[in-house]
C-alpha positions in Angstrom: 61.7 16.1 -12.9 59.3 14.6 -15.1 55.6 16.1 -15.2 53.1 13.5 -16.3 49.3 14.2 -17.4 46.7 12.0 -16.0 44.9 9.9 -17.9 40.8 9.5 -17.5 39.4 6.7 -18.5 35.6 6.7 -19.2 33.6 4.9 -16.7 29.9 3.6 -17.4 27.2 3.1 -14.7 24.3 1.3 -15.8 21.6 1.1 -13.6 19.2 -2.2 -14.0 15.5 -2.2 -13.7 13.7 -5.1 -12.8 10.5 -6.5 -13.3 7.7 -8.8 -11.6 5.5 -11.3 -13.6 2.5 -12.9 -11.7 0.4 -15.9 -12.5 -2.3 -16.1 -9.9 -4.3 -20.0 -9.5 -7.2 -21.4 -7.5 -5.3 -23.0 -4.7 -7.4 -26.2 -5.0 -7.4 -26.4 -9.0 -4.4 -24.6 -9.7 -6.6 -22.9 -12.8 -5.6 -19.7 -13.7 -8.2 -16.9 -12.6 -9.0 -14.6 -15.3 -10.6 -12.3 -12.7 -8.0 -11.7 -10.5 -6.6 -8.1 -9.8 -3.1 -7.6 -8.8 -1.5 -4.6 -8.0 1.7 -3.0 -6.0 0.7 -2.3 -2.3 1.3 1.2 -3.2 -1.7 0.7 -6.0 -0.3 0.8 -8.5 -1.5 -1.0 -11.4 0.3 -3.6 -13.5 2.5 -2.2 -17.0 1.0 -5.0 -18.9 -2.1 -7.9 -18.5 -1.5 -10.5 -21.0 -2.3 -14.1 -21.2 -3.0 -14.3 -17.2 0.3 -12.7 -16.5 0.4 -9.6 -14.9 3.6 -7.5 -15.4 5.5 -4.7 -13.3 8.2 -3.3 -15.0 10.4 -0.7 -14.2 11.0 -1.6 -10.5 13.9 -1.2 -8.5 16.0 -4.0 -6.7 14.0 -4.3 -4.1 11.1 -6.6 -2.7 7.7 -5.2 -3.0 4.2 -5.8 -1.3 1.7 -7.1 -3.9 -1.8 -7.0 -3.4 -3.9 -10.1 -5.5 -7.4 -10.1 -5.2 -10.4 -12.0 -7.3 -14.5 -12.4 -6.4 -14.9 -15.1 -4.5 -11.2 -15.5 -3.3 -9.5 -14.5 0.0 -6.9 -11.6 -0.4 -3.1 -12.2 -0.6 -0.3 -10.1 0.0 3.1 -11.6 -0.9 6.5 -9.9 -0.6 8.1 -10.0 -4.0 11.7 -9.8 -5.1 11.8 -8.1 -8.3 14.3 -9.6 -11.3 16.5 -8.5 -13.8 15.6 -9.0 -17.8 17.3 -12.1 -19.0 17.6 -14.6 -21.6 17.0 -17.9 -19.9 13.7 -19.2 -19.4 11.6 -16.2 -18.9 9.1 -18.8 -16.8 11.8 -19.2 -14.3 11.0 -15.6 -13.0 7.0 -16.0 -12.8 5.6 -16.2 -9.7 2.7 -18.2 -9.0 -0.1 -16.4 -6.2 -2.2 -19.2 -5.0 -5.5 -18.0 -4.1 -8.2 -19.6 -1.6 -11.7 -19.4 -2.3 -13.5 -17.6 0.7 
């Protein structure tokens, strides 16, 4: 009888993060609003503001409660589905919160 050592193989796990970018408009112009506040329902306050975009980072896979909020603008509170980094078109993955003045 022949005795045979096992053989491990390496295995990797790599665990993705994801990220939100939001654009929020004036539902009737669809102008960007400079004032606008978004954060996660939770409160928590975007990783980066630049340009009118307002970026979470380091989210897991799934959706999440935004909160988007400006003077003179009703409140919204989309679900969002967070995305992995990639290299297409990084616009592709923006989403757009319309507002409605109040």
């Amino acid at each position: 009888m022949t005795e045979t050592t096992p053989r491990w193989r390496s295995v990797a796990v790599r665990t993705t993060r994801v990220s939100i970018v939001v654009s929020v408009v004036d539902d009737d112009t669809g102008e960007r609003i400079p004032t606008a506040r978004v954060e996660l329902a939770d409160e928590t306050p975007p990783t980066t503001v630049s340009g009118g975009y307002h970026v979470f980072t380091d989210l897991g896979p799934d959706p999440v409660e935004i909160r988007v909020t400006a003077p003179g603008y009703d409140e919204a509170t989309p679900t969002v589905t967070p995305v992995a980094p990639t290299e297409t078109d990084a616009s592709a993955f923006v989403t757009e919160v319309q507002l409605t003045n109040d």
